[in-house]
C-alpha positions in Angstrom: 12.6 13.4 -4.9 13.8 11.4 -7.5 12.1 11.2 -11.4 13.0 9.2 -14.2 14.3 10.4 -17.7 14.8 7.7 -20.7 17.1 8.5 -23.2 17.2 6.4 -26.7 19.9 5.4 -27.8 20.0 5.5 -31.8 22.4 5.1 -34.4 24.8 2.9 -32.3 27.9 1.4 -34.0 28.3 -2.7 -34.0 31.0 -2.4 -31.5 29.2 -0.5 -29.2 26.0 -2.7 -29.8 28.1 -5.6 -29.1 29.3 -4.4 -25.8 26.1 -3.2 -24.2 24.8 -6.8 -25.4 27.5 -8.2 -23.5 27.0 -6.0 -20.4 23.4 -7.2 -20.2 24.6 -11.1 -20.6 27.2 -10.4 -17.7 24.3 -8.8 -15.1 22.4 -11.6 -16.2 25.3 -14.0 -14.9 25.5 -12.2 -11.9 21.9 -12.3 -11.5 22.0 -16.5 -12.0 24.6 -16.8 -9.5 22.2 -15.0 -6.9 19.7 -17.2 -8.0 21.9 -20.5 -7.2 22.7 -19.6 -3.7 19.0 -18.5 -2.4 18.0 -21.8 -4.0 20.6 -24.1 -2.5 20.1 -22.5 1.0 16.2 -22.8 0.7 17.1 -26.6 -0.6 18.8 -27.3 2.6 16.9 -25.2 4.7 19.5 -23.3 5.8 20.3 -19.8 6.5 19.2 -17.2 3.5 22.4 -14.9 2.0 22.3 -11.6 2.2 23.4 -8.4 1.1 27.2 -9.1 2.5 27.1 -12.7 1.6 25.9 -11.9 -1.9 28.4 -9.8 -2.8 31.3 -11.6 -1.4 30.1 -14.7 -3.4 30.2 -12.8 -6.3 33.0 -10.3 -6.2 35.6 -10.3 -8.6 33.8 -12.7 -11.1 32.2 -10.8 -13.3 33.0 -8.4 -16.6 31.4 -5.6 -14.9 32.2 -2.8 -12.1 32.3 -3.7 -8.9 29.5 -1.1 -8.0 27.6 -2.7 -11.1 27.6 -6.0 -9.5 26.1 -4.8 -6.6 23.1 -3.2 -7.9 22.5 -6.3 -9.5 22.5 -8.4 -5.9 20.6 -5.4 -4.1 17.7 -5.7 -7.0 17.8 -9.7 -6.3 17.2 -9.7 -2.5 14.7 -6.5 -3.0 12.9 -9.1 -5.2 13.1 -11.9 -2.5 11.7 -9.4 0.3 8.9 -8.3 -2.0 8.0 -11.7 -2.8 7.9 -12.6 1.0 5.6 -10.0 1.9 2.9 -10.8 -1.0 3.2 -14.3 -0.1 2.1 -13.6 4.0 0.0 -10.8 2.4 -1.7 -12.7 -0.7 -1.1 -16.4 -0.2 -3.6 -16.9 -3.0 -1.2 -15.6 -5.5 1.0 -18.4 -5.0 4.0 -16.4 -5.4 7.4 -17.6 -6.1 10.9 -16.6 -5.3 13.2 -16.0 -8.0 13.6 -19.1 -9.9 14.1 -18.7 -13.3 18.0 -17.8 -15.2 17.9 -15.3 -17.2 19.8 -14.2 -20.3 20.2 -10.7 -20.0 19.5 -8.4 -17.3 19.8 -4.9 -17.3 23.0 -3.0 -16.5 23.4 -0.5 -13.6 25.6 2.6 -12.4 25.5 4.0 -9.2 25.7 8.0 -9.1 29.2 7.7 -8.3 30.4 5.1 -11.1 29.0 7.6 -13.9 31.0 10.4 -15.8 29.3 13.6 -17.1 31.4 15.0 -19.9 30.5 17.3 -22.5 27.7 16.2 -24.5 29.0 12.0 -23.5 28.5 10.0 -20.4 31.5 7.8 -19.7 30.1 4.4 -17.5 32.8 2.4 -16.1 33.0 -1.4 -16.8 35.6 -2.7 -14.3 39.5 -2.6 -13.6 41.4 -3.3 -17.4 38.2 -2.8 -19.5 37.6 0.2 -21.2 34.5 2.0 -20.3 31.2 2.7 -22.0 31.4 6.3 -23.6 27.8 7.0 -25.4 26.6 10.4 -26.8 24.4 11.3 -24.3 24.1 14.6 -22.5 22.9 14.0 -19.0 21.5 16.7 -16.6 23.0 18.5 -13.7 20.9 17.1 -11.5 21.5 13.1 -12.8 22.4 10.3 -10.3 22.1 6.7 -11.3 22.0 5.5 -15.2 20.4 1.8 -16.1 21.0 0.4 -19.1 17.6 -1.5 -20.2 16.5 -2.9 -24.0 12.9 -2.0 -24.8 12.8 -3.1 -28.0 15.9 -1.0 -28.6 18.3 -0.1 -26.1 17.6 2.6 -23.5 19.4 4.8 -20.6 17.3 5.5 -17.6 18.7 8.1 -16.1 17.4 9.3 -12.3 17.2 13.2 -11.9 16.5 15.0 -8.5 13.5 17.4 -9.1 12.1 19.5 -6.8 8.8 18.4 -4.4 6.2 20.9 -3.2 7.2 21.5 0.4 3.6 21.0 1.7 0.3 19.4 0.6 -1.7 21.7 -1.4 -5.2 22.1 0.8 -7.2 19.5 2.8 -10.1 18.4 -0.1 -10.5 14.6 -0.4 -10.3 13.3 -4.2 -10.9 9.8 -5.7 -10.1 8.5 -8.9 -11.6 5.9 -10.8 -9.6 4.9 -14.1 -10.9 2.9 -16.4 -10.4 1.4 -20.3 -12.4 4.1 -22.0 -12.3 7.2 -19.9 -8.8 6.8 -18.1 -9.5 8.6 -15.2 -12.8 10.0 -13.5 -11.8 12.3 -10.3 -14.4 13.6 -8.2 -13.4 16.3 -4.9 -16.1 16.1 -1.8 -16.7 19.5 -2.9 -18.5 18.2 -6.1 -15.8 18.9 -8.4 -15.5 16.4 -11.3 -13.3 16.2 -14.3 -12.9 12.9 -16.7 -9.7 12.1 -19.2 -10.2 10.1 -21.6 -8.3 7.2 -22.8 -9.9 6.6 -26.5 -6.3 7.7 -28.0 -4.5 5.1 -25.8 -6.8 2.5 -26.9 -6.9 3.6 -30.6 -3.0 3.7 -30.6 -3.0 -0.3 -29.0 -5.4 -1.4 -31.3 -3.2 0.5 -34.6 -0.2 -1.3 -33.4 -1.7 -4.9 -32.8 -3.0 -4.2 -36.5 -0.1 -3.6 -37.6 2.2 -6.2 -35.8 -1.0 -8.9 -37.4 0.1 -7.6 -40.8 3.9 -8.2 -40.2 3.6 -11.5 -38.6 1.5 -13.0 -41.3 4.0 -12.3 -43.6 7.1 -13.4 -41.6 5.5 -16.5 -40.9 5.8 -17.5 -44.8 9.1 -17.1 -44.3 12.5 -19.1 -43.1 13.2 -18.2 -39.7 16.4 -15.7 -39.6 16.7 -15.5 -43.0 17.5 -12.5 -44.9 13.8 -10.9 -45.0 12.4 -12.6 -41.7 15.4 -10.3 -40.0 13.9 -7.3 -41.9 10.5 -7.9 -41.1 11.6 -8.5 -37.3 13.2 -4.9 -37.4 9.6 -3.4 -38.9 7.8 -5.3 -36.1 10.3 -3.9 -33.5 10.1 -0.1 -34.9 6.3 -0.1 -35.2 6.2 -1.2 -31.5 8.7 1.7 -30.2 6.8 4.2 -32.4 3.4 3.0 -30.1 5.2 2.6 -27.3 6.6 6.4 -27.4 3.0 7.8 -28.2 1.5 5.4 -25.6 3.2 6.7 -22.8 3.7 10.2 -23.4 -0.5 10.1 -23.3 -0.3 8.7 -20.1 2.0 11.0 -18.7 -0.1 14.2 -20.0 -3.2 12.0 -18.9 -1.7 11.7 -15.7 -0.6 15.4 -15.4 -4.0 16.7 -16.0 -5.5 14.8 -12.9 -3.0 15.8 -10.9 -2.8 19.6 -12.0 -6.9 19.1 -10.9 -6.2 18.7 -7.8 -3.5 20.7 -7.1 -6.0 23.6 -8.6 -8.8 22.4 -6.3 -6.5 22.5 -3.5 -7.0 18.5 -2.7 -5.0 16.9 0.0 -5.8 13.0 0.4 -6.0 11.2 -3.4 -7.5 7.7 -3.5 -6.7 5.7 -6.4 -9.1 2.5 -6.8 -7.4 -0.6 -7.9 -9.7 -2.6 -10.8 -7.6 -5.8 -10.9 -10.8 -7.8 -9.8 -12.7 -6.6 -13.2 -9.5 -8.8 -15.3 -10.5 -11.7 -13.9 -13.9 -12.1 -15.1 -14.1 -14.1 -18.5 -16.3 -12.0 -21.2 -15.2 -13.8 -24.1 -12.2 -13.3 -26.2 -12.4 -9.7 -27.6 -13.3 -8.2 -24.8 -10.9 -10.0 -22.3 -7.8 -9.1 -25.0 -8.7 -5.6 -24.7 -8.6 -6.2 -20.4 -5.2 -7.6 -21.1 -3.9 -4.3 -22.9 -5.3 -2.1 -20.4 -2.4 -1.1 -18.4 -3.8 0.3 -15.2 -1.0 -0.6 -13.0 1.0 1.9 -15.2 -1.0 4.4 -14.3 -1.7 4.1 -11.0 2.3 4.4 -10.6 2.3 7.4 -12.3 -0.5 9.1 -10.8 0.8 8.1 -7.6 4.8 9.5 -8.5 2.9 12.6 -9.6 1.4 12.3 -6.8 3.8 12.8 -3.6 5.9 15.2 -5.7 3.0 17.5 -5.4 3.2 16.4 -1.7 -0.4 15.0 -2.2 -1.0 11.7 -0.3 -2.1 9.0 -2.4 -3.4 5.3 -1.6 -5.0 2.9 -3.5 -7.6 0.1 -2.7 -10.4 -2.1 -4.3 -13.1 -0.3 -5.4 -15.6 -3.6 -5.9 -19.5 -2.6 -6.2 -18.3 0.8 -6.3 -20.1 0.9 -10.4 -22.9 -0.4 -9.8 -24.7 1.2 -6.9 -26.9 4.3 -7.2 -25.4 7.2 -5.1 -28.6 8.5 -4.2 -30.6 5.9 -3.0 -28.1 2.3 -2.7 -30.0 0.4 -5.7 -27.7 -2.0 -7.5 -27.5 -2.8 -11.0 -25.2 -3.2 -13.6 -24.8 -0.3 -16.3 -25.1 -1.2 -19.8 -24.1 1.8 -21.0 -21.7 5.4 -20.5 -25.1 6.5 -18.6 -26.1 5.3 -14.9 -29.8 5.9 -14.9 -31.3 4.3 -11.8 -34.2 1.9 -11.9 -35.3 2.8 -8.5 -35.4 6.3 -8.1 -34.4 7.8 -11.6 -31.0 9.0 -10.9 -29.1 9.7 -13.9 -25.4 10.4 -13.8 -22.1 9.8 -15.6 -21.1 6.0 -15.4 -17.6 6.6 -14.1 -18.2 9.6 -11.7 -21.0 7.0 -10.1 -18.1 4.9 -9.3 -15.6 8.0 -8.3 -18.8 9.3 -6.0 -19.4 5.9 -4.3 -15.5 5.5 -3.5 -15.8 8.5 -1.1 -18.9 6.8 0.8 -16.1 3.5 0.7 -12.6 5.2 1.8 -13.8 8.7 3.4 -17.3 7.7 4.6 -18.7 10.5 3.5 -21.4 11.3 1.5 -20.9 13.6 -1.8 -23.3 15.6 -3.8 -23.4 14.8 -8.0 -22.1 17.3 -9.8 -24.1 20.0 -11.8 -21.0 20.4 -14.7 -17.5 18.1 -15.2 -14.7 19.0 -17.7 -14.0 16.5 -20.3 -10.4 16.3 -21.2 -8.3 14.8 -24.3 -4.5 14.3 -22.9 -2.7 14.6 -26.6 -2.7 16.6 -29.8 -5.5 15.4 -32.2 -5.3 16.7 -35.9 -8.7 16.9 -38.3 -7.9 14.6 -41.2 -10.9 16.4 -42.6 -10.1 17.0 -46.7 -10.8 20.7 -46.4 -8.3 22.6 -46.6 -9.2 25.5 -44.6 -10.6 23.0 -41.7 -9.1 24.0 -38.2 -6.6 22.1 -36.1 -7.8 20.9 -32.6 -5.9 20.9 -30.0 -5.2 19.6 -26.7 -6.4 22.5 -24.9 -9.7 22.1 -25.3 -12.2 20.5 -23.7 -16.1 20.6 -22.9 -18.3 20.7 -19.7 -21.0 18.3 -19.9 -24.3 18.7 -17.7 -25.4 15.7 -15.1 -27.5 14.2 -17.8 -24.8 14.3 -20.5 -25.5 16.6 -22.9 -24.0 16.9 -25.8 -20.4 18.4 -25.9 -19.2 21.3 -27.9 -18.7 21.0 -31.7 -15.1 21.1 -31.8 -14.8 17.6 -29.2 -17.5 16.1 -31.8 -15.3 16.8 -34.2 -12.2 15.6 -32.8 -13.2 12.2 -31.9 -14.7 11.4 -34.9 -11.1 12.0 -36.4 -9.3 10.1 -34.4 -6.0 10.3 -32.6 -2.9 11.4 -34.3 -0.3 12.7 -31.8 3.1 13.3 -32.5 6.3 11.4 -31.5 7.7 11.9 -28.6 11.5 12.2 -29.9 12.5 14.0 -26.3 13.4 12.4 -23.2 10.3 11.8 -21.1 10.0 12.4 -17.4 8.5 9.5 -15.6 
């Protein structure tokens, strides 16, 4: 099984800036050219290209290696196929297929094309060009390399890592993720655990914050002078300073779901998909804060985390799934974290409600509430209490909150009242 690492690549030199920008421009070109030729055929309603009539069209053109150039065509009919299936699948999407040129495009190397020396990887850029030699030390186990900008240029490098050779137990899990509280699992043996996304959100709204501050003062500015250029730079470091924190939460997020399961020995993980809750209009606060949440992000990496622990995992819609008692079928919408029951006088955690009624929805079976859950924070918070003798709190500790939600232990008072502060992720991260 395959993973992803991403390497930053910092402190580049103008020439070597210059050549990765003209790498990208070149796949983009290639990229175009694809575009052109599934357009015409379409146009005249001919036979589709495809993989061998791709790259024979464009072979030889292009300032990039041959093996290069073909990534680029096998990416473009992987597109087309994908786009044909959601359009039979979903015709209300009105999907199109590739239609728009593009000015740059990232850059890839097949596992043969890339050079591992000492503490440099050498990528190839064709016959009578001299190749890409960056100071990055790859792993043993490395295969293909991608070159992608991300506000900053990037290496995504693939690494073989071992998979569990058989599924943990036979338990039944759902997961119900959310803005708030990322994830809410529930087992059919009435074991819960929530992780909560607060830190994710508080880090989104800091940088939007942020950018406002910077954009209100580069728009009294001339475009591309002198200090726009410098103000565009802060902009651009403030978002990869989020964007690291961001997604090294989600990945330790992620990893405490899926280390719950492999602990309760679960077998068959259900993910529900919340993409009908974005399309309700609630007024523009709250629909800008359903545009930042990134649940498709973690659905991939709960589900890559996932078949590595040889766990299968599906996802589905999970409408109504919020607003139904478990005990006795009563519908109504929660105004609060607490699903108290008008009927009967159930009361329950809001997001387990959901993860319990998913089980009734993909399992058909029915599951007991919890007596306890475990209340996780996925990153580092620090006290920015003024004593100096106040303690740290750390990531390792979390709370177990009765059915009727108790209140949690001192220190997770504590720590949310401080606020998130997690450190940079400066390593390569595993995706």
């Amino acid at each position: 099984m395959n993973t992803v690492k991403i390497y930053q690549l910092k402190r580049l030199s103008l020439e070597q800036y210059q050549r990765l920008r003209t790498a990208q421009q070149e796949a983009a070109l290639v990229w175009n050219a694809c575009v052109t030729l599934h357009l015409q055929a379409r146009m005249q309603q001919t036979t589709w290209p495809g993989r061998d009539a791709l790259q024979k069209a464009t072979k030889g053109r292009f300032a990039l290696h041959s093996q290069s150039v073909q990534m680029v065509t096998h990416a473009f009919l992987a597109n087309v196929d994908t786009t044909r299936q959601l359009r039979r699948s979903h015709p209300q999407m009105k999907m199109r297929y590739p239609y728009k040129m593009k000015q740059f495009y990232p850059v890839f190397w097949p596992a043969q094309a890339v050079s591992k020396e000492s503490k440099r990887v050498v990528l190839p850029m064709g016959r009578g060009r001299g190749s890409l030699v960056l100071p990055v030390e790859l792993p043993q186990q490395s295969r293909s390399v991608t070159l992608v900008w991300n506000d900053g240029y990037e290496l995504h490098v693939s690494v073989e890592v071992p998979q569990a050779e058989e599924a943990p137990g036979t338990v039944h899990a759902t997961v119900d993720l959310g803005e708030i509280h990322l994830a809410a699992v529930m087992t059919n043996t009435s074991e819960a655990i929530i992780v909560t996304g607060r830190g994710i959100r508080s880090l989104k709204r800091g940088r939007s914050k942020a950018l406002r501050t910077v954009s209100k003062k580069q728009a009294r500015c001339t475009k591309d002078s002198h200090r726009w250029k410098k103000l565009q730079r802060a902009k651009r470091k403030q978002s990869r300073q989020a964007e690291r924190r961001i997604r090294d939460q989600r990945h330790q997020a992620t990893r405490n779901v899926i280390d719950f399961c492999v602990e309760h020995k679960v077998g068959t993980l259900f993910i529900g998909n919340p993409h009908g809750v974005r399309n309700n209009n609630h007024g523009h606060h709250h629909n800008q804060r359903r545009s930042l949440w990134e649940y498709g992000r973690d659905i991939d990496y709960l589900t890559h985390k996932a078949n590595q622990a040889h766990m299968e995992c599906f996802t589905g819609s999970e409408r109504g799934t919020s607003s139904q008692c478990p005990a006795c079928g009563h519908k109504h919408k929660p105004r609060n974290r607490q699903w108290i029951c008008k009927a009967c006088g159930f009361s329950g955690h809001r997001d387990l409600v959901g993860s319990i009624n998913m089980h009734t929805l993909t399992f058909d079976e029915q599951v007991n509430f919890p007596r306890s859950f475990t209340y996780l924070r996925p990153a580092m918070c620090r006290s920015r209490s003024s004593r100096a003798d106040a303690p740290l709190v750390s990531q390792k500790e979390s709370c177990c909150l009765s059915q009727s939600g108790s209140q949690p232990h001192v220190a997770d008072v504590a720590s949310s009242e401080a606020g998130y502060r997690p450190d940079d992720a400066e390593k390569p991260i595993s995706l």
